[in-house]
PLY file of the C-alpha trace (Angstrom):
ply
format ascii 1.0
element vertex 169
property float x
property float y
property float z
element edge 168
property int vertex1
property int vertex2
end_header
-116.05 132.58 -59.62
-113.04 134.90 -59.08
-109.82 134.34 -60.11
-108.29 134.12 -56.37
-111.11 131.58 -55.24
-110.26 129.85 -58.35
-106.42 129.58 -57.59
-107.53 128.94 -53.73
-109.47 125.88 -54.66
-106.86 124.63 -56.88
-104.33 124.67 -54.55
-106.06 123.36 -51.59
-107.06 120.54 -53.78
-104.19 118.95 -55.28
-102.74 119.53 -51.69
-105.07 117.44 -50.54
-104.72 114.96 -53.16
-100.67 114.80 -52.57
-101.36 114.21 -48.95
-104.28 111.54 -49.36
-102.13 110.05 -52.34
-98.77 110.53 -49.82
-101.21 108.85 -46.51
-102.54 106.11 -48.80
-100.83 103.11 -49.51
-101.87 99.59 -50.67
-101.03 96.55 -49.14
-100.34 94.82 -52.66
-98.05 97.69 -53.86
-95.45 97.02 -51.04
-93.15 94.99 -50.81
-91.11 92.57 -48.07
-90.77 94.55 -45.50
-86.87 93.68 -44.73
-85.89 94.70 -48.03
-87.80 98.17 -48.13
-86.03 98.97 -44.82
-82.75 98.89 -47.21
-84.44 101.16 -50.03
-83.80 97.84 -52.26
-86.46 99.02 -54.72
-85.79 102.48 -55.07
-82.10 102.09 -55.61
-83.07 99.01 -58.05
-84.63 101.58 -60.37
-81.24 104.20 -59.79
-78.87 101.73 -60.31
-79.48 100.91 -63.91
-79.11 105.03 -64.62
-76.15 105.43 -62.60
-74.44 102.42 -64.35
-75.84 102.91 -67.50
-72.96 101.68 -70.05
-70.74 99.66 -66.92
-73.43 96.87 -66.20
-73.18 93.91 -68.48
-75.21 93.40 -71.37
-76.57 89.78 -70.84
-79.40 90.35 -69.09
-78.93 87.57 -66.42
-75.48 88.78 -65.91
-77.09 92.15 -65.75
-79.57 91.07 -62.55
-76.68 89.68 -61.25
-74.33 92.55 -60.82
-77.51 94.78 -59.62
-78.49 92.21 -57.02
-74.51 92.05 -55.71
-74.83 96.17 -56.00
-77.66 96.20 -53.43
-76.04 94.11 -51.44
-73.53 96.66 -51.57
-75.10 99.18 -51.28
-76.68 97.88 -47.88
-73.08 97.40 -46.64
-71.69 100.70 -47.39
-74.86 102.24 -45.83
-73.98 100.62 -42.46
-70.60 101.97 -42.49
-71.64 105.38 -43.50
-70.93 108.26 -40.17
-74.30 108.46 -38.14
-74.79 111.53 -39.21
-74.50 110.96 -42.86
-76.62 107.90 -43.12
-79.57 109.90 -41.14
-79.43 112.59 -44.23
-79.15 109.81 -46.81
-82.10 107.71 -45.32
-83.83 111.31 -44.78
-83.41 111.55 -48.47
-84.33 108.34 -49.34
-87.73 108.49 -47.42
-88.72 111.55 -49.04
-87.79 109.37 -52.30
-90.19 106.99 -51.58
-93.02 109.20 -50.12
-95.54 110.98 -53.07
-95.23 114.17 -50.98
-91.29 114.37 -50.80
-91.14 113.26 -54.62
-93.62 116.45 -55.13
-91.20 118.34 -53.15
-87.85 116.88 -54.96
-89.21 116.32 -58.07
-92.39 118.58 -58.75
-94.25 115.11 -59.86
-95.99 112.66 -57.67
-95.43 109.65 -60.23
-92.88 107.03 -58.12
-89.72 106.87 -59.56
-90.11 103.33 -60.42
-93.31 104.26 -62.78
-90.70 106.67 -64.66
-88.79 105.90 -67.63
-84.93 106.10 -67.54
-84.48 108.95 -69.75
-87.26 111.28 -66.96
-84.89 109.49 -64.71
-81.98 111.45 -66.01
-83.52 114.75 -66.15
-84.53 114.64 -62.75
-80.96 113.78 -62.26
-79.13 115.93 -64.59
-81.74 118.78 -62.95
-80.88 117.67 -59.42
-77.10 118.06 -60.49
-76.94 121.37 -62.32
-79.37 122.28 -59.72
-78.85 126.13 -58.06
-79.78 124.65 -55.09
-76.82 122.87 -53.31
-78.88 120.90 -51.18
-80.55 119.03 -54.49
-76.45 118.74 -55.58
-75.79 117.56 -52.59
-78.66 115.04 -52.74
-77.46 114.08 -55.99
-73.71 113.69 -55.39
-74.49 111.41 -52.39
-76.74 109.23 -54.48
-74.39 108.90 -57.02
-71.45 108.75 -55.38
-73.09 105.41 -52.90
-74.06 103.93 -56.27
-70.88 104.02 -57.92
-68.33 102.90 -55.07
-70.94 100.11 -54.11
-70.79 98.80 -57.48
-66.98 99.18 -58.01
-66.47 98.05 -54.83
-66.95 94.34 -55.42
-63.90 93.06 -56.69
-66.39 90.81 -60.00
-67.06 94.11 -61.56
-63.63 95.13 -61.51
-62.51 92.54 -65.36
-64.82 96.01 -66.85
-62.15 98.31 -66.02
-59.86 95.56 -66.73
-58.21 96.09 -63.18
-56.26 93.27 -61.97
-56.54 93.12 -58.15
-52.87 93.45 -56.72
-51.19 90.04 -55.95
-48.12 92.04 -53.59
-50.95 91.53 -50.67
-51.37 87.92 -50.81
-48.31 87.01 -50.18
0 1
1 2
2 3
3 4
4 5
5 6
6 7
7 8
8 9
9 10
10 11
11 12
12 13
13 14
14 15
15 16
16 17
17 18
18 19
19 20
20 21
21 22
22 23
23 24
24 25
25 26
26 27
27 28
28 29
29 30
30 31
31 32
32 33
33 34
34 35
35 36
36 37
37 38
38 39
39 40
40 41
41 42
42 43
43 44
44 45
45 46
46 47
47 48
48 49
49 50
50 51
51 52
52 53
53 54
54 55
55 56
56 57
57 58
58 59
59 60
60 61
61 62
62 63
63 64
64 65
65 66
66 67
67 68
68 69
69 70
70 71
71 72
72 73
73 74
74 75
75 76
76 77
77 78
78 79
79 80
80 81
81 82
82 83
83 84
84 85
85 86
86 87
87 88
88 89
89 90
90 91
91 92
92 93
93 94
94 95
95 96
96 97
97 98
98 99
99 100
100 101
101 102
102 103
103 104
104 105
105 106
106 107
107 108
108 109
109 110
110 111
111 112
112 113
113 114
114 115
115 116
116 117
117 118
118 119
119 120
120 121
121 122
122 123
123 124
124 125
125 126
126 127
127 128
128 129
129 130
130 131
131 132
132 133
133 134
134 135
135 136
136 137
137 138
138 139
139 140
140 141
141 142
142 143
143 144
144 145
145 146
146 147
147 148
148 149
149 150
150 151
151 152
152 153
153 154
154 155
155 156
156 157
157 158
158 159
159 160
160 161
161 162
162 163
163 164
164 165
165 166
166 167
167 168
């Protein structure tokens, strides 16, 4: 076999793989519908490296402040410009899909099957990236992560902020 047919075969095959692995998808893997339609479970595995030291320690406390985070998260998606949401959810498909995390990532694992610290190397990659558009992708993540989460007034006693009692009167 020569080398070229060699390289040939390999590529045409783990193309095929990505897009049979990419086409594929089990009925058990997914989830309820309404809360993949809000990318629930793909931020639920960002939000614990985004936050790393500002979510609580106790772990029910913990589940707590991610659940009111999605929730957040949800909210500030629906006010986001049409035109921004469409690249964010564009983004967050790819996310989601084996092919687009081949293209973002250069792996087809999901991100939920990675550990936190591959986590932040695809991050810190994505972010010192010479690519703007994978800064881009990664400022926007981040960025909808950390003003959902700071955005709810119970997370503020971290920062020990003190909401300002002028407006109440």
């Amino acid at each position: 076999m020569e080398r070229r047919t060699f390289l040939t075969t390999a590529f045409v095959g783990t193309a095929a793989l990505a897009l049979g692995g990419n086409i594929y998808s089990t009925d058990h893997v997914r989830v309820n519908n309404a809360l993949e339609s809000e990318h629930r479970l793909l931020f639920s595995v960002l939000i614990p490296v985004f936050l790393e030291d500002a979510l609580p320690n106790v772990e029910a406390m913990k589940m707590a402040a991610k659940n009111r985070t999605l929730d957040a998260i949800a909210d500030t998606l629906s006010y986001l410009p049409k035109q921004g949401r469409a690249e964010l959810e564009e983004l967050l498909v790819m996310l989601e899909q084996r092919l687009g995390l081949l293209l973002l990532t250069g792996s087809i694992t999901p991100l939920m099957m990675r550990s936190p610290d591959e986590l932040i190397s695809m991050l810190e990659y994505w972010r010192n990236s010479f690519l703007d558009l994978m800064v881009i992708a990664y400022q926007g993540l981040r960025e909808l992560v950390m003003t959902s989460y700071y955005a709810c007034p119970e997370h503020w006693s971290h920062l020990n902020y003190l909401k300002p009692t002028f407006l109440e009167d």
